[in-house]
N, C-alpha and C positions, 0 to 999 in steps of 0.2 A: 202610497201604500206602506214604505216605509216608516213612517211617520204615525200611521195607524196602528205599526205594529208594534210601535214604540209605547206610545198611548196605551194599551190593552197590556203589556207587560207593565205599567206600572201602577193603570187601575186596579191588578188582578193583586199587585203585591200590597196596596195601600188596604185594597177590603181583607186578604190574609191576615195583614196585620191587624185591623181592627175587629176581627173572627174573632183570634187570639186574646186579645183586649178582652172580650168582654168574656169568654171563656173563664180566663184569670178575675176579672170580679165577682162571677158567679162563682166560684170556688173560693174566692177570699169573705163571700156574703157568708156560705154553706161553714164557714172557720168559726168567723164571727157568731155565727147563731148558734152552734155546738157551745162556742166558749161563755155565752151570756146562757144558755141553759145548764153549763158544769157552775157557772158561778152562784146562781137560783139554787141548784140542788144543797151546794156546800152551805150558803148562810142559812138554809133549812136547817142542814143538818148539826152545824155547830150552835145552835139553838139548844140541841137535847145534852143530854147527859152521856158521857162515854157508856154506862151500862145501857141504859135504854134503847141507844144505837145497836150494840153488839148480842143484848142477851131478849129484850122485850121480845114477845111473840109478835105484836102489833106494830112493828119497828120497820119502817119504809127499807128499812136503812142497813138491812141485816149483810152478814158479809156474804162479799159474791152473788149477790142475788141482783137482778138488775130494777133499777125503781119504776114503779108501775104508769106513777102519774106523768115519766119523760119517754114512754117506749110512744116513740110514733109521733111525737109532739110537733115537731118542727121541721125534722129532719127524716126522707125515705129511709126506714130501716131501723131506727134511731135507738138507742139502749145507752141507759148510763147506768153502768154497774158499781158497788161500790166494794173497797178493799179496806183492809186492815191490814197493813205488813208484819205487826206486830204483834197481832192479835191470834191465840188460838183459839178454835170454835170449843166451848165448855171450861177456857182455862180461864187464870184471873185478867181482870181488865186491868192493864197495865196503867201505871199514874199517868204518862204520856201517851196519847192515842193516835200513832198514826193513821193518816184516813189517807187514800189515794180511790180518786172518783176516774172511772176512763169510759169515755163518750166515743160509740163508733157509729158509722151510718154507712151509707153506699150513696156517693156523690152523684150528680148527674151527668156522667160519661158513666155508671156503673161501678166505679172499684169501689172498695172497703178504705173508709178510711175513720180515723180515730185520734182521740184528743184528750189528753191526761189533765187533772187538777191534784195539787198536792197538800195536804196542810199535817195537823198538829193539832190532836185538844187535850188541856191539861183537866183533870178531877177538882 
């Protein structure tokens, strides 16, 4: 009996542990999949022109607006928004154009979670 109960405390900790495992790859998959769709949107986006991004009416790309074609793509929840830190809405388009792109979703335990890209376009 002893021996049994020895047994069942350590099958219970080895599947625990292997719970946990795989918990942790489905949330390091959900990372990975955020960070190859922020990488998608940016080689989009430093395709255009700094004015076309910030001023075109047709401009996926507009500031603070989140991109149509990543809402729901891959990830429950899914939105990549895009910023300009530098950029005022109606002022000049600075010769350096910072862009910061930020990907959030709701993982599969439910929380909110979110993921930055950063870059830089020159005119």
């Amino acid at each position: 009996m002893f021996a049994m109960s020895i047994l069942t405390v350590g099958v219970m900790a080895a599947f625990s542990s292997q719970v946990g495992s795989m918990e942790l790859m489905r949330s390091s998959r959900e990372t990975q999949t955020a960070s190859a769709d922020l990488r998608a949107a940016m080689e989009d986006l430093l395709t255009r022109t700094p004015e076309f991004l910030v001023e075109h009416p047709q401009s996926p790309y507009l500031p603070d607006q989140s991109i149509a074609a990543f809402e729901d793509l891959h990830l429950t929840g899914q939105t990549i928004v895009t910023r300009y830190p530098n950029y005022t809405v109606g002022g000049v388009v600075p010769p350096i154009l910072q862009i910061a792109l930020e990907c959030t979703w709701v993982d599969f335990e439910g929380r909110e979670r979110d993921l930055q890209l950063v870059t830089a376009l020159s005119q």
